[in-house]
C-alpha positions, 0 to 999 in steps of 0.5 A, spaced: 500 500 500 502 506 498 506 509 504 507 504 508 513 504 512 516 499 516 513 497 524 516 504 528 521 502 534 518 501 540 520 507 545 526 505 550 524 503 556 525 509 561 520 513 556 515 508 557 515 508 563 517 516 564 510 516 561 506 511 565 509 513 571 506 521 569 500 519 567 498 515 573 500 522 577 494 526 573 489 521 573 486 522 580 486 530 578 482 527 572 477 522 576 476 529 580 474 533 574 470 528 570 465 528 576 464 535 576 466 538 570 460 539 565 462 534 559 463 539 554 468 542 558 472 535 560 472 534 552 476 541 551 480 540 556 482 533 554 483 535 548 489 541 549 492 536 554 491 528 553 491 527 546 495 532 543 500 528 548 499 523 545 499 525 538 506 528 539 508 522 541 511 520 534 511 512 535 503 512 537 502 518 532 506 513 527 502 507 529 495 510 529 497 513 522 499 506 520 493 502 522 488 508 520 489 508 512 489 500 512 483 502 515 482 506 510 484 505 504 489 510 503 496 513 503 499 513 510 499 521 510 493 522 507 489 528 509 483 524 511 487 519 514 490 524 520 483 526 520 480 520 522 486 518 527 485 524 532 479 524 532 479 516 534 484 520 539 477 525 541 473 519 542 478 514 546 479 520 550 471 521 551 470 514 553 474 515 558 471 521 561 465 517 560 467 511 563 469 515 570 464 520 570 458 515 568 461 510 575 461 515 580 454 517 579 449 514 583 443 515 580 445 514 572 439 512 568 443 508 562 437 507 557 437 515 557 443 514 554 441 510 549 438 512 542 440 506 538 439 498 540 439 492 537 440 485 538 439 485 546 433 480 546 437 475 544 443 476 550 437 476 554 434 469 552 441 465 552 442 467 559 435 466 561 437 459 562 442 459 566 448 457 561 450 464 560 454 467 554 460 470 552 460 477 549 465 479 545 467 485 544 474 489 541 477 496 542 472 500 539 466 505 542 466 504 549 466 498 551 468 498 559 460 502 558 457 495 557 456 493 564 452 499 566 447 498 560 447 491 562 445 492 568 439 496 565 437 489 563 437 487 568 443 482 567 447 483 573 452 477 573 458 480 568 465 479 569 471 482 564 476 479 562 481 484 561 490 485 561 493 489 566 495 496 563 503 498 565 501 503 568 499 501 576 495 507 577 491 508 571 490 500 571 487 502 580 482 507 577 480 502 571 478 497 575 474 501 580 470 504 575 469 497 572 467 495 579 462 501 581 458 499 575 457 492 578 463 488 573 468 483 575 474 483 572 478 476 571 485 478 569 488 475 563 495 470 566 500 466 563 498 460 567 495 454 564 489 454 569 487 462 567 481 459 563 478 457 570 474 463 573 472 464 566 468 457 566 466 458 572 462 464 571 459 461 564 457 456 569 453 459 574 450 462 568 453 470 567 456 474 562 463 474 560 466 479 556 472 479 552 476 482 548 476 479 540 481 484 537 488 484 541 492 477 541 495 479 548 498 471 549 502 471 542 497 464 540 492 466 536 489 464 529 492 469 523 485 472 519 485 475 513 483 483 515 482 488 511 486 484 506 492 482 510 494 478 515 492 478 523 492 475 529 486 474 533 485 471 539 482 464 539 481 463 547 474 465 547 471 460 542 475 454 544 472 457 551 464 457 548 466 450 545 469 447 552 462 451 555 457 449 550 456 457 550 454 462 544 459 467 542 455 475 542 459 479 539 457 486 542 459 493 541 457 500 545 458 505 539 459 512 540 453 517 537 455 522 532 453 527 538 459 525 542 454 524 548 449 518 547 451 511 545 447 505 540 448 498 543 450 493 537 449 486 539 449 480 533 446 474 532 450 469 536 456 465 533 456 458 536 463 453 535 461 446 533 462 441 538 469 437 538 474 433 540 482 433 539 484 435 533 477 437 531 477 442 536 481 447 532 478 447 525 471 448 528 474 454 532 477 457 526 470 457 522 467 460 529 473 466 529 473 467 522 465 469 522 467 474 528 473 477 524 469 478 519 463 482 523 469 486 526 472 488 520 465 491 517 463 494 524 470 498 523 470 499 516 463 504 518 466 506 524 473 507 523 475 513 528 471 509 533 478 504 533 483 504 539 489 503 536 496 505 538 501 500 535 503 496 529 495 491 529 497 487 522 503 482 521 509 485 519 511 483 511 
């Protein structure tokens, strides 16, 4: 593709940690103000400070102009690839201003929030029996909102599988304000038994959220995505299949006005059951049919991506 560069060097560590440890010290000042601060207001100011930060930072800005005009299409420096990237960069941001402020309030009406939903019905129904269901999502519109619009639902058995951010701080204030929306977080671990508090909570019949577009553990399956090649994380179906649970994929998309959401849950994928090496096959199918849902919901919402490294395989 037209001005395609090599992967950028990652930054050396005591940067990357320089920057984690900084971060971490406003973060508090921020939980403060988004609880306080009108919404227009904190959208300014994340604006002047946190994303032009980031878009300085010449490896992210490298990377989000990278991933952006695969996305798209489009030379690397194109002017509607910018355009696209730092306003990925508004909208990461507003999400977290959300994520804390919808949190520490009380008395949230989460369907005010909502002016689009579909496919809930169908969630609801697969955990009526008990059996529960795994709800995957990616790195797009706000998916940590998902347990208070849940709860909306009445569905209150949730847990979040989630990857420790670096920063320690960042990471306390994430998983508090997971935990005041009523979700557990089961954090993703190098130990063969990390799959165990997942099937646990599919057996007494909650919801397990996941992440299906970060191959944190380096073991996934290469897809065809946007017409290159990809790794996907295959734990989640090899975890419906051991189960016997569907597969939701499930998205909280940002509204054009910044300040309202539209709820995206798709027909269930379910992973045919097998044994031994009949396993993977089946699995791949399941994956590849949740790729491919995944591309088409961020070819129509490119700016709603989160990604600030290199996502596709190096040629």
């Amino acid at each position: 593709m037209s001005g395609q560069t090599g992967r950028p060097a990652a930054p050396p560590p005591v940067v990357s940690n320089a920057a984690n440890a900084t971060f971490g010290l406003w973060f508090p000042t921020f939980r403060f103000l988004a609880r306080t601060l009108p919404l227009v207001w904190l959208a300014r100011l994340a604006e002047v400070t946190a994303e032009r930060a980031m878009w300085e930072r010449e490896h992210v800005q490298d990377a989000i102009l990278e991933n952006t005009s695969r996305v798209l299409g489009l030379p690397k420096y194109h002017r509607k690839v910018e355009e696209v990237g730092r306003e990925m960069l508004r909208r990461h941001s507003r999400q977290w201003i959300d994520l804390v402020r919808y949190s520490e309030l009380e008395d949230v009406d989460a369907s005010a929030l909502v002016t689009s939903r579909r496919g809930e019905d169908g969630l609801v129904a697969a955990v009526s029996g008990g059996k529960g269901a795994i709800m995957l999502t990616a790195h797009v519109g706000n998916f940590e909102l998902g347990g208070l619009f849940l709860k909306g639902l009445g569905l209150k058995n949730v847990s979040a599988v989630y990857a420790r951010d670096p920063s320690p701080v960042v990471e306390e204030h994430r998983a508090l304000s997971r935990a005041r929306l009523g979700v557990k977080g089961i954090e993703v671990t190098s130990s063969p038994f990390a799959s165990v508090p997942i099937l646990r909570a599919l057996e007494e019949g909650g919801i397990v959220a996941m992440q299906g577009d970060r191959d944190v553990s380096g073991t996934g399956f290469s897809m065809p995505f946007f017409g290159e090649r990809a790794s996907f994380p295959a734990g989640p179906f090899f975890i419906a299949q051991q189960a016997e649970v569907p597969v939701f994929p499930a998205f909280v998309l940002q509204q054009p006005d910044g300040f309202s959401y539209r709820i995206v849950i798709e027909d269930p994928i379910r992973v045919a059951r097998a044994r031994g090496a009949a396993r993977e096959p089946a699995v791949r199918e399941a994956l590849a049919s949740f790729v491919a849902v995944m591309e088409g919901l961020i070819r129509e919402n490119p700016e709603q991506w989160y990604r600030f490294e290199p996502f596709w395989e190096a040629s």
